[in-house]
Every structure is written in structure tokens, then in C-alpha cells.
N, C-alpha and C positions, 0 to 999 in steps of 0.2 A: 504493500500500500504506500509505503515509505517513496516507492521509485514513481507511480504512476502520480503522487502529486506533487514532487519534484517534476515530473515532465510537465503539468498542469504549470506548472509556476511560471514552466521553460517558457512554453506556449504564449500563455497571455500574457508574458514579457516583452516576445516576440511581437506579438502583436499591437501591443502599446508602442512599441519601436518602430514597426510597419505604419503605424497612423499618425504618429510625430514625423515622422520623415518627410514621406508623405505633404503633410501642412507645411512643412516646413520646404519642400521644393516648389509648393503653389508660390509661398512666399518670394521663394525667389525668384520666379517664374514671370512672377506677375507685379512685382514693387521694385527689387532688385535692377531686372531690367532697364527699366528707365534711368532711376538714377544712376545707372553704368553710362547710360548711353546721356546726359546732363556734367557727368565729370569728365569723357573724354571732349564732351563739348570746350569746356572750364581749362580742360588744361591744354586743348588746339589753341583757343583762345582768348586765352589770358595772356594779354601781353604786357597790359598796364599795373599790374600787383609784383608784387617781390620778389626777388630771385626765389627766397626760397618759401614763397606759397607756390610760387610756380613749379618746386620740385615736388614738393607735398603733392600739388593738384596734376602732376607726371605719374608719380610712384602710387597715387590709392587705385587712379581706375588699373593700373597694371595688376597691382595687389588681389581686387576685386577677378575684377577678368581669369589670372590665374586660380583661385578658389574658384570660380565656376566652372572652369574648364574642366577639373580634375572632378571636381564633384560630378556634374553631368556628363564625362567620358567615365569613369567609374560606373555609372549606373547604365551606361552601354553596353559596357562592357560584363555587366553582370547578367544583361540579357543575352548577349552572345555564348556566355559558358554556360548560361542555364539550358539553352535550346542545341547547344552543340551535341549532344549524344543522338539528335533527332534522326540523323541521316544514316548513322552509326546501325542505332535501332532497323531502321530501313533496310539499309545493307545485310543485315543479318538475317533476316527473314527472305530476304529475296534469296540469299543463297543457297539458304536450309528449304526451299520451294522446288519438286519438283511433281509435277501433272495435277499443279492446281489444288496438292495438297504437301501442309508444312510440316517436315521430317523433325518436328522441335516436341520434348516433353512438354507434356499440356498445363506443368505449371511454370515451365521458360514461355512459353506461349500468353500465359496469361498474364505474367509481369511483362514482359515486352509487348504485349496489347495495352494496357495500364499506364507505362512510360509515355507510349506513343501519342496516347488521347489526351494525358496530360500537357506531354510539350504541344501538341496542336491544339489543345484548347487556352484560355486566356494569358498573356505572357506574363512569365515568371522575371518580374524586373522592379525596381522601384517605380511608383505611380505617382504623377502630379493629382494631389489628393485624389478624386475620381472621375477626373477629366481625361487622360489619357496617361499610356505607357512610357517611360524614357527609354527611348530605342536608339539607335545611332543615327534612325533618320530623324527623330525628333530632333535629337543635340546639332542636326544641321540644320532645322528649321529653324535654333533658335538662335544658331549662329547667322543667318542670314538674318535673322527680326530684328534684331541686335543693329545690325551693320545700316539694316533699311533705315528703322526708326531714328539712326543717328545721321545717317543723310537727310531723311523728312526735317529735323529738328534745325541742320543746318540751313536746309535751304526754307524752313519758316521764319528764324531769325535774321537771317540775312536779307530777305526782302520788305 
């Protein structure tokens, strides 16, 4: 009993961790952004403040920038190893297959049936609270949003 509510404890530790995260990437997702994309504005064009605001207002959006990078290729990257067995899975069954029937013990069969539906069902990654997955295509989409939103910004101040 001792073990199964240590794993209980494991779980909904896990869990509380899953759902801070989580808020915690909408956060940046969504407030973050801008003011990244407001300091490299500050520090293009700051010309009339002091040397060293102007190194402060150089070194935060880099600082910033670098935390998000890693943070959001991190959680790319953990949907790429979570779904990496998928093909693996695949491959092994196509090999142990001949005439339409699979040469595997029928309980290799039913964990690698199990693995399968797992990884092709919803992705195993961290989630922008429950908007959508962090995938390595998101982390481009957000490096592109990033990059636009600080052109729009330019070219609204500038005219």
C-alpha cells in the first residue's frame, strides 16, 4: 500500500507540474512576446540614453531571447523523443508480417498495438495551457511572430 501511494503522490505531483508549466508557457506565449519584441525595439533605438542603458537595453532582450529559445527548443525536443519509437514500433511489425498475419506473441502484439495508439493519439509534449502543443513547428511559428510583430511595431512607430 506503502508503494501504490507513493506513486499516487508521484502522479499528482506530476500533474500539478504539467499544469504550472503549462500557464506558465501561455505566459510567455502571450505577454513575454511582446515585451521581447518593445526591448529589441529600445535597444535598435535608443540612441539618445547612456552608454550604459544602452548596454542594459542590448544584453536583456538577448538574455530574454536566449531563455526562450532553450525553453521552447526543449519542449520540441521532448516531443520528438517522445514520438521517436513510433516508426521503430512500425518497422517491427511490418517485419514480423507475413500473409496478412503477424508472427509476434499476442502479448508483444498487444503492447506494441498500445505504444502505437498512444504515440498517434494526442502529443506527448508540453502544452500552451490548452491551446495547443509545443512542437518544433510551433517554436517556428513563434519565431516568425516574434520577428513579424517587431517589424509591424517598427514600421507603426516610425510613420
Amino acid at each position: 500500500m506503502q508503494h501504490i501511494h507513493e506513486h499516487d503522490y508521484l502522479v499528482r505531483m506530476n500533474e500539478r507540474n504539467k499544469s504550472t508549466m503549462s500557464l506558465a508557457l501561455m505566459i510567455v506565449y502571450y505577454c513575454y512576446t511582446p515585451t521581447l519584441d518593445f526591448a529589441y525595439f529600445y535597444a535598435i533605438y535608443s540612441i539618445n540614453s547612456l552608454w550604459f542603458l544602452r548596454v542594459v537595453a542590448c544584453i536583456t532582450p538577448m538574455a530574454i531571447t536566449s531563455f526562450l529559445f532553450i525553453f521552447a527548443y526543449s519542449s520540441a525536443c521532448l516531443y520528438q523523443a517522445a514520438h521517436s519509437p513510433y516508426k521503430l514500433l512500425n518497422e517491427i511489425l511490418a517485419k514480423n508480417t507475413r500473409d496478412g498475419e503477424i508472427r509476434l506473441h499476442h502479448r508483444v502484439k498487444l503492447k506494441i498495438s498500445f505504444y502505437l495508439e498512444r504515440f498517434s493519439g494526442p502529443e506527448i509534449t508540453t502544452w500552451c495551457w490548452v491551446l495547443f502543443p509545443l512542437t518544433s513547428y510551433e517554436f517556428y511559428q513563434f519565431v516568425v511572430a516574434v520577428s513579424s510583430n517587431f517589424f509591424q511595431i517598427v514600421s507603426l512607430i516610425n510613420d
